[in-house]
C-alpha positions in Angstrom: -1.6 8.1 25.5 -0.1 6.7 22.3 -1.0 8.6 18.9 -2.0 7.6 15.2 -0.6 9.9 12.7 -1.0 10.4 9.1 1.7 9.1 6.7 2.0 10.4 3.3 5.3 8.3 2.2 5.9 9.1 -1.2 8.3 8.4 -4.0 9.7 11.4 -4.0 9.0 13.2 -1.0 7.3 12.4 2.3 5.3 13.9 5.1 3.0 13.3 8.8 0.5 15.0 10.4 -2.0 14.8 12.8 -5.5 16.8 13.7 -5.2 18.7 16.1 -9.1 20.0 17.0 -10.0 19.0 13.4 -7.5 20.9 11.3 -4.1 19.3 9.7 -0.6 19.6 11.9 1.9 18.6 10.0 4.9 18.0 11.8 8.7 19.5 10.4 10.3 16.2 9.8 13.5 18.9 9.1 13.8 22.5 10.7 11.4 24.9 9.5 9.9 21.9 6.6 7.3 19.6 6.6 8.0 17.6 3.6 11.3 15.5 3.2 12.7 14.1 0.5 12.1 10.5 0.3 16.2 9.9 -0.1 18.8 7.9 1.7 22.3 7.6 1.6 24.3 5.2 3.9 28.1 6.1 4.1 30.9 3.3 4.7 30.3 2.8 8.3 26.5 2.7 8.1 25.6 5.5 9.2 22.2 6.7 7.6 21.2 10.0 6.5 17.5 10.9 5.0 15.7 13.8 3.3 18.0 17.2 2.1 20.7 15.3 4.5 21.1 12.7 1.9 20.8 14.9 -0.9 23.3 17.3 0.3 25.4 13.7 1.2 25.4 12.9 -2.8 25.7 16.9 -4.2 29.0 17.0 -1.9 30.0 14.0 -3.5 30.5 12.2 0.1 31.6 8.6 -0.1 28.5 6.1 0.3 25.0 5.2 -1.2 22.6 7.3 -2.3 19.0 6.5 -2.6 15.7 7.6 -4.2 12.6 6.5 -5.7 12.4 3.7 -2.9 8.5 3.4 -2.8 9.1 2.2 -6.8 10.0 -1.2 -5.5 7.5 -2.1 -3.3 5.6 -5.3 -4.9 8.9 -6.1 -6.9 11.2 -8.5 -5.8 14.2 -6.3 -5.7 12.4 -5.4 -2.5 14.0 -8.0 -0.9 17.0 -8.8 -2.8 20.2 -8.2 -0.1 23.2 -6.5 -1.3 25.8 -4.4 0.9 25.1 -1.0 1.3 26.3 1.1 4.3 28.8 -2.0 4.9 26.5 -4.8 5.5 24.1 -6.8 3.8 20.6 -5.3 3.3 17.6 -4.7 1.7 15.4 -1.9 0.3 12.8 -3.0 2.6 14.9 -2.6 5.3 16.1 0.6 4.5 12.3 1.7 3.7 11.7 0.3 7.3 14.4 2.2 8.5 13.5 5.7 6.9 9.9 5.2 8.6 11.6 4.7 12.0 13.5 7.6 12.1 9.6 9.4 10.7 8.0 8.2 13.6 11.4 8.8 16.2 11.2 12.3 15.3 7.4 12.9 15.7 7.6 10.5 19.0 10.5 13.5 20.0 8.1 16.5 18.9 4.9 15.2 20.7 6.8 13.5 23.9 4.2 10.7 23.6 4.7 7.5 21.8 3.5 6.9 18.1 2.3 3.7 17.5 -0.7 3.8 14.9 -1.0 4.8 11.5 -3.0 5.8 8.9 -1.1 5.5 5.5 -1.9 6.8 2.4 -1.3 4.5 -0.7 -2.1 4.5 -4.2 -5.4 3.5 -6.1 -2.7 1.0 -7.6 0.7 0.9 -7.3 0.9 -1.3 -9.5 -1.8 -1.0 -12.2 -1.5 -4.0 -14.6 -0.8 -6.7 -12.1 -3.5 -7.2 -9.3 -1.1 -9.2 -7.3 1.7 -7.6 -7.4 -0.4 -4.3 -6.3 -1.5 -6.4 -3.4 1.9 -7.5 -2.8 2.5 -3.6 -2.8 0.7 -3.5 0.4 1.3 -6.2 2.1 5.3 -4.8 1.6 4.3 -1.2 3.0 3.0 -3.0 6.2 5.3 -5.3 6.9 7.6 -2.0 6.7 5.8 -0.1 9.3 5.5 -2.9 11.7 9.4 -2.9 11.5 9.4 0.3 12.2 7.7 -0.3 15.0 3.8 0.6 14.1 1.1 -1.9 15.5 -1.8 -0.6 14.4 -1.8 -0.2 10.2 -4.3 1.0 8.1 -4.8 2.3 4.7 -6.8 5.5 3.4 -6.3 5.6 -1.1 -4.0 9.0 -1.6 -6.6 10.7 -3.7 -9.8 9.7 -1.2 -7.1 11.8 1.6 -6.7 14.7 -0.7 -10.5 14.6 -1.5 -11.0 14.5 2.7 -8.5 17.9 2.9 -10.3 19.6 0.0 -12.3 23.1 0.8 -12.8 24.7 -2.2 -16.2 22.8 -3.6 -19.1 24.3 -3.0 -21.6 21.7 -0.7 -22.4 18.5 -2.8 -20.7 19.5 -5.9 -18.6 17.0 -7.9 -14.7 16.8 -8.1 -12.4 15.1 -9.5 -8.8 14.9 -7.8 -5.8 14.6 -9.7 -3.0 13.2 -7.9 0.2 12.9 -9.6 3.2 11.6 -7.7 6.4 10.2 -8.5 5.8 7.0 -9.7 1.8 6.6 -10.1 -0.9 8.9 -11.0 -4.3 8.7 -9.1 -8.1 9.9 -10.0 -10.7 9.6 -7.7 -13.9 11.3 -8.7 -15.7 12.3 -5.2 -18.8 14.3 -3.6 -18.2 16.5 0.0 -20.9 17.3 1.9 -21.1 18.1 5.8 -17.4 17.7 6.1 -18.2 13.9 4.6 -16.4 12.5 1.2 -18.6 10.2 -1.1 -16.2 8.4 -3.5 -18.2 8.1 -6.9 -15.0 6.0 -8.5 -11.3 5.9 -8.7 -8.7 4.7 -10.7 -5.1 4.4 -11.3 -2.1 4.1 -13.6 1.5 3.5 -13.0 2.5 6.6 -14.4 4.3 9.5 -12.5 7.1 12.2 -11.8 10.1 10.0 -12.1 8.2 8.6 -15.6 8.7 12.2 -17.0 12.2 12.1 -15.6 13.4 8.9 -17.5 12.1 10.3 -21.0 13.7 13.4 -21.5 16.9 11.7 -19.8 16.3 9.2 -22.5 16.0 11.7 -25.2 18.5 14.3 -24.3 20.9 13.1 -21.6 21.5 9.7 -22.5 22.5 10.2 -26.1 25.5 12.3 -24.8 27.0 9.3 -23.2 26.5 7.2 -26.8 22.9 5.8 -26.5 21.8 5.5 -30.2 25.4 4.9 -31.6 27.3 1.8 -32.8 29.8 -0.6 -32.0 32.6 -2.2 -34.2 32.6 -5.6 -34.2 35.4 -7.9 -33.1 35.4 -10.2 -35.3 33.9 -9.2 -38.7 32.8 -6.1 -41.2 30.0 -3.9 -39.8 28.5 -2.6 -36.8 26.1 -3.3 -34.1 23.7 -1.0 -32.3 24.6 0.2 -28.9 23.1 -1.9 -26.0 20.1 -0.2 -24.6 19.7 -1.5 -20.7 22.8 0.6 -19.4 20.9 3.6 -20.6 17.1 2.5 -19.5 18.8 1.6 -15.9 20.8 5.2 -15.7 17.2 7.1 -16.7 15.1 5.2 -14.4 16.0 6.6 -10.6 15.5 3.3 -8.4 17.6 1.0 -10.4 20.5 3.9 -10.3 22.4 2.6 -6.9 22.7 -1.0 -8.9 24.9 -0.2 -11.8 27.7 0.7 -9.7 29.2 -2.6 -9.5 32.4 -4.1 -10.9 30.8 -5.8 -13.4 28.9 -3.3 -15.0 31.9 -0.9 -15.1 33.7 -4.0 -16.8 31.2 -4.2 -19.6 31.1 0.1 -20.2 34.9 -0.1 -20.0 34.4 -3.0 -23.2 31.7 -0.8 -24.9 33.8 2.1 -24.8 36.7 -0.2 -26.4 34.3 -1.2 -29.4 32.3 2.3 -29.7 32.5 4.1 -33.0 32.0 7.1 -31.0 34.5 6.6 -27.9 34.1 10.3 -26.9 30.8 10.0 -26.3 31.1 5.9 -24.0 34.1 7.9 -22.0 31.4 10.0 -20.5 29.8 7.2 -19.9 32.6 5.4 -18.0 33.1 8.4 -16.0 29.4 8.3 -14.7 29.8 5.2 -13.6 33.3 4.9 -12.6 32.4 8.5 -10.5 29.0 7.0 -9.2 27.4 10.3 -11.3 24.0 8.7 -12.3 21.7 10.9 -9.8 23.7 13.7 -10.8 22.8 13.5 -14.1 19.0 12.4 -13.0 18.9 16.0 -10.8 20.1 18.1 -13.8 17.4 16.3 -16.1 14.7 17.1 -13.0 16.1 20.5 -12.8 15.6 21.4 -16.8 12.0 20.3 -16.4 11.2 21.9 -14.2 12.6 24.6 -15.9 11.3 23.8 -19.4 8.2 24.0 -17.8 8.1 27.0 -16.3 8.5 28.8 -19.6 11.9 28.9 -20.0 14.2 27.2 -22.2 16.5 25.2 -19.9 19.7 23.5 -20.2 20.6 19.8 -18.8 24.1 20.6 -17.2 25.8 18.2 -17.3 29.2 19.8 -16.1 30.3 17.1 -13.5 30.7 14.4 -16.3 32.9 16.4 -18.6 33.1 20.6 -18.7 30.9 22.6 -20.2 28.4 19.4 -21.4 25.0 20.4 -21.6 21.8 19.5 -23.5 19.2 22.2 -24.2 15.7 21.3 -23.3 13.4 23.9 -24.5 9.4 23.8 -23.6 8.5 23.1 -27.1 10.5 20.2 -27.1 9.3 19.1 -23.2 5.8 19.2 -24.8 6.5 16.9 -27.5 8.6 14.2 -25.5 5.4 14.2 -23.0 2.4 14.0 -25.7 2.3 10.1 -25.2 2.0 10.9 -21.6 -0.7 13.2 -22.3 -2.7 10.7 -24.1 -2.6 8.7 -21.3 -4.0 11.0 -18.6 -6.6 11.8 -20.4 -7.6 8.1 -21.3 -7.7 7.5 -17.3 -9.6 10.7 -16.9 -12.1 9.1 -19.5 -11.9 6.2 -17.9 -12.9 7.2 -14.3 -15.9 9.2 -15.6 -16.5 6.0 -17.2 -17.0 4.0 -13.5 -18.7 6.9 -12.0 -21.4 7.0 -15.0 -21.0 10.5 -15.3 -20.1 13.0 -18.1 -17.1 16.0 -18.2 -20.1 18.8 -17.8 -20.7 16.8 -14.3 -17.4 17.7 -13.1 -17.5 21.1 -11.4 -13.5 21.0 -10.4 -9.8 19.7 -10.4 -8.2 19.0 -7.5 -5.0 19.1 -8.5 -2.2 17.1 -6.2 1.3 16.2 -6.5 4.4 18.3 -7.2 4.2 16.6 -10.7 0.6 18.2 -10.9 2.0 21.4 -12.2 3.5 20.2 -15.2 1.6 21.4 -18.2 1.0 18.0 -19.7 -1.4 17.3 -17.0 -2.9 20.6 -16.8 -3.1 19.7 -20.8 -4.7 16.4 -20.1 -7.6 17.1 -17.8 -8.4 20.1 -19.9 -8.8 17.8 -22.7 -11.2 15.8 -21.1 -12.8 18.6 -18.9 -12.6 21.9 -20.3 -15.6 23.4 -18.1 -14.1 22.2 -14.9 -12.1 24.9 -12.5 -8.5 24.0 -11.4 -7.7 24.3 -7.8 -4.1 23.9 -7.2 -3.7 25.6 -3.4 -2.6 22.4 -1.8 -0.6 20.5 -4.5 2.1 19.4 -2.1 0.3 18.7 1.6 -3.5 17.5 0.1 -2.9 14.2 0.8 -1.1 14.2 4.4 -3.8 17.0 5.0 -6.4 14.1 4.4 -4.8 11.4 6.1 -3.9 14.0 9.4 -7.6 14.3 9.1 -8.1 10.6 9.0 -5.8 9.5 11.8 -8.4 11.1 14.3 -10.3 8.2 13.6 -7.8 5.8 14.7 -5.9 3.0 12.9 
């Protein structure tokens, strides 16, 4: 007998399932856990390792390449640029390929049956201002699983799965999940009834986890290692702004593993020459000399979280020079995420808008996503819907709950 699962592959982390007399089994894709980490890191011979394996790979400081965020790319053609990593020539969609084989190698070793269909879940839009490039999107994911060795593909919309999952709404009442992942936020606006999910509209943005990330690295992190700061001319009286790219490419997580290259090291080592604050671009030539960009991505990731929990937090920064931090209090997380908040609500607005309905229509927020918890989004859909009730019990498996569901119906 060969078996459809569920496939949740996320930008940040990832997780199957399957139903098992019509409930969710999710399967521990690592001992005792059923999520992993969407991460990778190839060392020198090739060799690949995935999920806390990888992280713990890049925290150890083991030689190789580390990488996240990889569902970012699809649609984008750095998808299918080559470059060497793990000593040949590859690329990202053949390491996305790879990651899914070893998904489906471990379930196939779990289940001692095959695994050969899939029902994935994908955004509403992965990428929301470019209708090709979202199509291209998919056409990438599938070509990805049929490397991997899937046959039969099909899709289910991330926020229609969690809807599927959902058990909290009483019968026929309205909902509205909100699913925030690491690269895109989803809302789909549904009815359940007799174990049935009407979809009354959904919508999209390309607005997520990793977008939160690359802002307060942008405001706190960054300016530590002389973004905002000058350069002397060579020739010539006065001084120039500091470049920007280096800095927008260290804050954003998938275009990390590119800036360690000769070349860019060349042109840091010439800022740094030219920088009226040289303490300030040495830091920066350490991070990329040392390959520290994801180090310095965690400790921003770790602060919000922090931040966000109440507490004020501090950006350690320790592996790039001792005792370098920058504080990141909640007040100040709150204010580098208002434009953020705007935005949520605005899609909020606008899916109530396709369904033809009104905020006091709304009975409940599903919400789903790690990213769900931050406070801006709690902000956000209170904003728009301050009757509705928040239902947060299955932030992190809603969605691979759905599509475990889903996969019962085959691919």
């Amino acid at each position: 007998m060969e078996l459809t699962v569920g496939i949740d592959f996320g930008t940040s982390n990832s997780a199957l399932g399957l139903a098992v007399n019509g409930t969710p089994w999710l399967v521990e894709l690592e001992p005792g856990e059923k999520t992993l980490p969407t991460a990778v890191f190839f060392d020198p011979r090739g060799n690949m390792r995935l999920g806390s394996a990888a992280n713990k790979a890049l925290i150890d400081g083991d030689e190789g390449r580390y990488m996240r965020a990889l569902k970012s790319v699809l649609g984008t053609p750095l998808l299918r640029e080559t470059r060497p990593i793990g000593g040949k020539r590859q690329s990202l969609l053949d390491v996305i390929a790879q990651f899914l084989t070893v998904l489906k190698t471990r379930t196939e070793e779990q289940l001692r049956q095959p695994v050969t269909g899939v029902v994935s879940g994908r955004p509403v839009h992965f990428h929301s201002k470019d209708a090709e490039r979202d199509a291209q999107a998919e056409r990438d994911l599938r070509e990805a699983y049929e490397m991997a060795g899937f046959s039969r593909i099909r899709f289910l919309a991330e926020p229609e799965a969690a809807a599927l999952a959902s058990k909290d709404l009483q019968s026929g009442e309205i909902g509205l999940v909100v699913d925030i992942g690491g690269g895109t936020s989803d809302f789909t606006l549904f009815r359940k009834a007799n174990g049935k999910v009407e979809v009354l509209a959904s919508h999209g943005i390309r607005l997520g986890g990793t977008h939160f990330d690359r802002a307060l690295s942008l405001a706190h992190a960054m300016p530590l290692l002389g973004a905002g700061t000058e350069l002397k001319r060579t020739f010539g009286k006065g001084l120039l702004p500091m470049p920007t790219q280096i800095f927008n490419d260290l804050a954003t997580w998938q275009n990390i593993p590119f800036l360690y290259t000769r070349d860019t090291l060349t042109k840091v080592e010439d800022l740094h020459a030219h920088a009226v604050e040289p303490k300030k671009l040495e830091r920066l030539v350490e991070v990329i000399e040392a390959e520290l960009g994801h180090d310095v991505a965690f400790a921003v990731e770790a602060a919000k979280i922090g931040a966000n929990g109440g507490a004020a937090s501090q950006i350690d920064l320790a592996l790039v020079e001792k005792g370098l931090s920058a504080p990141l209090t909640p007040a100040a997380l709150a204010e580098d995420l208002t434009g953020y908040r705007a935005e949520l609500s605005e899609a909020i607005t606008a899916t109530l808008s396709l369904a033809d309905l009104k905020a006091d229509a709304v009975g409940a927020v599903v919400y789903v996503g790690g990213s769900s918890l931050m406070h801006v989004v709690e902000a956000a859909c209170h904003t728009v819907l301050p009757e509705a009730r928040a239902l947060r019990g299955e932030a992190f498996t809603a969605v691979v709950d759905g599509l475990a569901l889903a996969s019962a119906e085959g691919a």
